[in-house]
C-alpha positions as CSV (number, residue, x, y, z in Angstrom):
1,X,8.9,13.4,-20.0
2,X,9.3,10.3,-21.8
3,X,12.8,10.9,-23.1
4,X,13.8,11.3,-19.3
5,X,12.5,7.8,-18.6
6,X,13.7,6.5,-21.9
7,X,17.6,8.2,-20.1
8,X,16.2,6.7,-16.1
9,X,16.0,3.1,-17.8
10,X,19.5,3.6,-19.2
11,X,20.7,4.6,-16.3
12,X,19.4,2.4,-14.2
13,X,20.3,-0.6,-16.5
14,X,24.1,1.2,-16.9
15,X,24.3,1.7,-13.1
16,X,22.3,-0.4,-10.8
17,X,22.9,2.4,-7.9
18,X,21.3,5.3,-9.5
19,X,17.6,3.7,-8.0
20,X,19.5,2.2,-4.7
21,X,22.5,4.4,-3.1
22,X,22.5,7.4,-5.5
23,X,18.9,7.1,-5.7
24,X,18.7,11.0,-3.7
25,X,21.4,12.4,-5.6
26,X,20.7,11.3,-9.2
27,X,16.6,12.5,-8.8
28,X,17.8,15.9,-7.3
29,X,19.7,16.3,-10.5
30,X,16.7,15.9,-12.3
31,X,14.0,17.7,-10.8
32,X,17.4,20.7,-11.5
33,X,17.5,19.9,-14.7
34,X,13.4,20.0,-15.4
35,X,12.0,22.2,-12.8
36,X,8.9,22.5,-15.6
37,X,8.5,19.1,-16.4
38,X,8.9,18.2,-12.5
39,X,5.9,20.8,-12.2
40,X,3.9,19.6,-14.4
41,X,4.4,15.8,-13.6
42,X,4.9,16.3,-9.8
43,X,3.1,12.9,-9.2
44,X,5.3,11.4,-11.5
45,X,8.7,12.8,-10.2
46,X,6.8,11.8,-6.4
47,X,6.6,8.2,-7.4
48,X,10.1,8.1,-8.9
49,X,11.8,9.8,-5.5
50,X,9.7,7.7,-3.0
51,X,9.1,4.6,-4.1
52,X,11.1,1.3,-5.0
53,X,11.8,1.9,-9.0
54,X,12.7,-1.1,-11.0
55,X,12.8,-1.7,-15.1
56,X,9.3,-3.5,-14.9
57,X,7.8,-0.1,-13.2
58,X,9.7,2.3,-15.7
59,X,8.3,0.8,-18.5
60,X,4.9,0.3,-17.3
61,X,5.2,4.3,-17.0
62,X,7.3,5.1,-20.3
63,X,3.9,2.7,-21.6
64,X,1.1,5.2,-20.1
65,X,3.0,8.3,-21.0
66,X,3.7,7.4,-24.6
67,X,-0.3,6.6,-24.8
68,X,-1.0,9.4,-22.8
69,X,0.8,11.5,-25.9
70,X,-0.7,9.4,-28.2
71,X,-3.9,10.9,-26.8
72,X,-3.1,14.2,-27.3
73,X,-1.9,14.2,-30.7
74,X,-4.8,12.7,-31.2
75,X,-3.8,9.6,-32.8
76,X,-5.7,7.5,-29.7
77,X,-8.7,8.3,-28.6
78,X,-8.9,8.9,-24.5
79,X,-11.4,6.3,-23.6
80,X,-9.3,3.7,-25.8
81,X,-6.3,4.6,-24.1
82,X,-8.3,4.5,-20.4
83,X,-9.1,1.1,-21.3
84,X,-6.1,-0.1,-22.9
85,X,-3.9,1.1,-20.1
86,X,-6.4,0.3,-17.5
87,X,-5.9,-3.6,-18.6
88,X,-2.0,-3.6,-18.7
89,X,-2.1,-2.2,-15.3
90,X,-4.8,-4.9,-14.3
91,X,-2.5,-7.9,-15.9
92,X,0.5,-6.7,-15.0
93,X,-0.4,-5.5,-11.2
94,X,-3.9,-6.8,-10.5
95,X,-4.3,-10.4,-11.2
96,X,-0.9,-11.0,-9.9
97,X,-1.4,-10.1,-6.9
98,X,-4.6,-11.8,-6.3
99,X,-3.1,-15.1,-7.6
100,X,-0.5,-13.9,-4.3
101,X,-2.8,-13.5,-1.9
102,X,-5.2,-16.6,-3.6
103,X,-1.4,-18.8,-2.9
104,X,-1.4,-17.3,0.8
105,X,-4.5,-18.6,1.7
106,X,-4.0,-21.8,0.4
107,X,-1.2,-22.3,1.7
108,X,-2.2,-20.9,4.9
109,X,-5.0,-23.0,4.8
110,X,-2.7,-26.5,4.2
111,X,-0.5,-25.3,7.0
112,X,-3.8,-25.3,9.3
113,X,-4.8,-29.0,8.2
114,X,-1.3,-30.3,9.4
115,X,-1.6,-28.9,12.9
């Protein structure tokens, strides 16, 4: 799985319109290409069809699969990697969006004051 999203990233960095226009077409070809691997990471391959895929997302993922490996060749133990990808995902996803909604309200709040 990880060497498809190593070939997604190069793809999408080669051709912006494989994740916009061709978006349909290019993920058909790969859940032909790895009807096993789309089988055994159908949440995965779900994300990667339905949602908006940029670099910053397709290497948060290449990130928790290469740990997720890690884990099972036992070279990282699971509860180090739970935690260790559990903070990424809170830095990278968490805490920026409360510092959004935190700027919302604030300025939400100033925009009150003038009226």
């Amino acid at each position: 799985m990880i060497s498809i999203i190593k070939q997604l990233h190069h793809d999408s960095n080669t051709n912006p319109n494989i994740l916009g226009k061709r978006k349909k077409k290019y993920m058909a070809t790969l859940v032909e290409k790895h009807p096993a691997l789309v089988k055994k990471y159908s949440s995965i391959f779900y994300m990667l069809e339905h949602e908006d895929i940029d670099n910053e997302k397709i290497n948060r993922l290449h990130y928790m699969l290469q740990m997720a490996l890690n884990v099972e060749r036992g070279t990282v133990d699971s509860k180090d990697a739970d935690v260790t990808v559990g903070q990424v995902l809170v830095d990278k996803i968490v805490k920026p969006q409360i510092e959004r909604v935190r700027n919302d309200k604030k300025n939400n709040d100033t925009n009150d004051d003038n009226i």
